[in-house]
C-alpha atoms as one frame of an Amber mdcrd trajectory, in Angstrom:
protein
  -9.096 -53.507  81.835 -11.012 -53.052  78.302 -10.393 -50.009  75.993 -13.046
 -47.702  75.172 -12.367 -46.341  71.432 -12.704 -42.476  72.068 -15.657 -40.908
  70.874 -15.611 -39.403  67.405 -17.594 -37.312  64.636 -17.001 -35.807  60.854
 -16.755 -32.150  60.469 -16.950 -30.308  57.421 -14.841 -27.387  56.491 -15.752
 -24.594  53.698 -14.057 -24.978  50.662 -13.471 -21.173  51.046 -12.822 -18.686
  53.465 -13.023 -14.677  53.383  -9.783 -13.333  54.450  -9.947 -12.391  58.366
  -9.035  -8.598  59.008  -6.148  -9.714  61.287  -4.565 -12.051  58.038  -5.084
  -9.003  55.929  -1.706  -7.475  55.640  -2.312  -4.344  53.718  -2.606  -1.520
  56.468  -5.918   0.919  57.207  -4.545   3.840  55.600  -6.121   6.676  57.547
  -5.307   9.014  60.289  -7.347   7.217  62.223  -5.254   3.608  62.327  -1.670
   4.640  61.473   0.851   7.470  62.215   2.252   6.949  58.213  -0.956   7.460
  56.537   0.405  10.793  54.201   2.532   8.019  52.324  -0.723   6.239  51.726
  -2.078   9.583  50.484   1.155  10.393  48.625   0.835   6.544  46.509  -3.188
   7.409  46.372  -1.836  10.314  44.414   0.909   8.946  42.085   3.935   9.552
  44.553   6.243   7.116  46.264   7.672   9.054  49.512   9.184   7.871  52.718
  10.348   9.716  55.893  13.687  11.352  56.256  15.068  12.761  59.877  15.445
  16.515  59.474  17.477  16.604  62.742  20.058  13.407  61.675  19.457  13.325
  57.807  18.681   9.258  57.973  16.286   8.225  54.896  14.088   5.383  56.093
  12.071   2.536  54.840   9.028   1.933  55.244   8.559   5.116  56.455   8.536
   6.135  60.103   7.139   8.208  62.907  10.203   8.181  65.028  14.008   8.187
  63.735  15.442   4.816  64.069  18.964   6.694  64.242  18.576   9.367  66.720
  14.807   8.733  67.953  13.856  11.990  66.562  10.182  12.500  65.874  11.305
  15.460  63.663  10.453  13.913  60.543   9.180  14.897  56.766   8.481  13.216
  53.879  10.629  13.005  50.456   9.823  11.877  47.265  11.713   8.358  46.049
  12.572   7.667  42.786   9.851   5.840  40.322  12.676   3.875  38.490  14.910
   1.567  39.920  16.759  -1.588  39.427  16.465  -5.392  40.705  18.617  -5.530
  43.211  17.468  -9.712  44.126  14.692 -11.337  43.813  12.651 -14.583  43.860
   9.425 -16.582  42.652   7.018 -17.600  44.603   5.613 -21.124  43.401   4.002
 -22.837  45.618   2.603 -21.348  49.275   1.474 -17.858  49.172   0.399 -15.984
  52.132  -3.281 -16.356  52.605  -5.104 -13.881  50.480  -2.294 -14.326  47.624
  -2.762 -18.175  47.051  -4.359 -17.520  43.422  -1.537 -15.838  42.127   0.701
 -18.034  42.569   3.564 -17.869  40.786   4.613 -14.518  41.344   7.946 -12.662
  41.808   9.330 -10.799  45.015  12.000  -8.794  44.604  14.176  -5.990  46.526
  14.384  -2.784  44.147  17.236  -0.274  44.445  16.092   3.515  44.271  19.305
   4.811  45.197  18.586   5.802  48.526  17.258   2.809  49.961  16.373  -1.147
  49.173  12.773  -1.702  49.528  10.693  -5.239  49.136   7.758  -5.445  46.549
   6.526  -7.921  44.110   7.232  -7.991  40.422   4.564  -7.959  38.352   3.732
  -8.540  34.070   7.727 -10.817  34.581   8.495 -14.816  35.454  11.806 -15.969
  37.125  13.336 -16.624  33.894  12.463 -13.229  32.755  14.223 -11.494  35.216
  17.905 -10.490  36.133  19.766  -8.720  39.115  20.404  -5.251  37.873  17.001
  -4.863  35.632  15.588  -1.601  35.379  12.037  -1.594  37.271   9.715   1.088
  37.433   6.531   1.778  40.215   3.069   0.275  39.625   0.396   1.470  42.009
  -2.105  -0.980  42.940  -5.923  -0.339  44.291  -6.564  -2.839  46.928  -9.955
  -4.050  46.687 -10.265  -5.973  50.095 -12.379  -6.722  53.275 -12.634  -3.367
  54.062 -14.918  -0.054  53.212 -11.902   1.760  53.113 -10.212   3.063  50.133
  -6.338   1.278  50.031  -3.630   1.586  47.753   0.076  -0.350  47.782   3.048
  -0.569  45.484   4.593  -2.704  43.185   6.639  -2.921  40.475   7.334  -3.781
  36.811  10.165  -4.379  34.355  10.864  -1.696  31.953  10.515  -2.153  28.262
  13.095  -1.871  26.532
């Protein structure tokens, strides 16, 4: 019995690829594609909100359509704080989710606004400039991505002393 070596051939691949919708992880903000889009409005207009249950009083985050305590759908928004403090947080050095891979290093953290612990990255700080209990305060960021549609997220920033 002889061997037959397996056919094969070379294949290039790009050296870059635009970001595919699915890998995009920044929501469509409209009514159209999600139930939460008035806190996409609210940050579009210099607000962080989230939902609160007006029949159980829970606060969520992210924000919700349906009660995660009672499975109300009797919900409203609230205003959060714009100041908070570091309540942990981390660098990211090496692998980034795709779409983030040039920014690389860059800080996640979880800020404290009283109410609830939400995740966000750190921005204008390094690991070493950072502590667990710094005051941060809300950045809003205009996402300029693969999409016609006008996005906005959040992040924050250390305050200056």
């Amino acid at each position: 019995m002889t061997r037959e070596d397996p056919p094969r051939e070379t294949i290039s691949i790009p050296n870059e690829v635009d970001l595919p919708r699915l890998l995009d992880f920044y929501d469509l903000q409209d009514a159209e594609h999600t139930g939460i889009h008035e806190f996409y409005d609210n940050l579009r207009n210099g607000e962080l909100t989230t939902t609160t249950c007006d029949d159980c009083g829970a606060v969520h985050f992210p924000p919700r359509i349906v009660c995660p305590e009672c499975l109300s759908d009797d919900l409203s928004y609230t205003s959060l704080p714009h100041e908070g403090t570091l309540h942990s947080f981390t660098e990211v050095r090496g692998t980034a989710a795709i779409g983030m891979t040039d920014d690389t290093p860059f800080v996640a953290g979880v800020v404290d606004l009283g109410d609830v612990r939400l995740s966000a990255r750190v921005d204008d700080a390094s690991h070493e400039d950072l502590a667990i209990g710094d005051p941060v305060r809300l950045k809003i960021v205009d996402i300029d991505g693969p999409t016609d549609q006008d996005r906005v997220f959040y992040r924050f920033v250390p305050v200056e002393d």
